[in-house]
N, C-alpha and C positions, 0 to 999 in steps of 0.2 A: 223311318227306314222300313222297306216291305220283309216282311220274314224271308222272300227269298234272298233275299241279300246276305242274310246272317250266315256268315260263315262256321266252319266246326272249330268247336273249341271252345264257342263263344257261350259264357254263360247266361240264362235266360230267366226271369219267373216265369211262372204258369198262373193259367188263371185261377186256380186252387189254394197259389203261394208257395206250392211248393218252387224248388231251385233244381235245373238242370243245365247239365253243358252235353250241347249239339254231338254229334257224332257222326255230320254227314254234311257235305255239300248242296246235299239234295233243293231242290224246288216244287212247288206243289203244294198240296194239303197233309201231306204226312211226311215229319223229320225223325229221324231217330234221335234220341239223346237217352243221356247217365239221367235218371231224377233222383234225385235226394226226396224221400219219403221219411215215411215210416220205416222203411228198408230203402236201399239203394238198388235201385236196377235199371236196367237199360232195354228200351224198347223203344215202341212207335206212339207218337204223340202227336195230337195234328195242329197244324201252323197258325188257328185259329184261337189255340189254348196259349201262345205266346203275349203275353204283354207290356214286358218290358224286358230288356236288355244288360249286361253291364259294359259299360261306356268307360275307359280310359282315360283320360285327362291329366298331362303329364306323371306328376305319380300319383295319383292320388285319382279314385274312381267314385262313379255315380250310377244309378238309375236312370238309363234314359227311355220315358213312355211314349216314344213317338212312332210307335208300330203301325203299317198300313196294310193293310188285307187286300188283294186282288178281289174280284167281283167272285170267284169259283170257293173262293176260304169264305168268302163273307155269304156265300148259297150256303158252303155245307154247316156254318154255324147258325143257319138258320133252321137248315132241316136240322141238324143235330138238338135244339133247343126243344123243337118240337117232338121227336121221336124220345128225346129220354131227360126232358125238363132240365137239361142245364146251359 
């Protein structure tokens, strides 16, 4: 599924581990969402830190890793690696 698909509401990992839920319809390289940190807050997080999802599956839910990056998320995770090594 491409991140801009992911609808609001929809809970997420980050590539960090931590856990967020969306806060926007948005498309693009930057989505707002809740993250569950070390504190909880809400801010801008960009679509390329997404990589996996929570998936449904009558009751009972999973992890699905099938995230696909548009070619502009998959530039700015490039330049982003490079300008500040992650």
């Amino acid at each position: 599924m491409k991140t801009n698909d992911l609808k609001k509401g929809t809970q997420v990992r980050l590539r960090n581990g931590n856990l967020a839920d969306l806060m926007d319809n948005a498309r693009g390289n930057v989505r707002i969402a809740k993250v569950y940190g070390l504190v909880e807050e809400c801010g801008s997080i960009y679509s390329h830190d997404i990589v996996a999802y929570k998936k449904t599956i009558g009751d009972s839910w999973m992890w699905a890793e099938d995230i696909e990056y548009t070619p502009s998320q998959k530039n700015l995770a490039g330049l982003s690696r490079i300008l500040f090594g992650n």
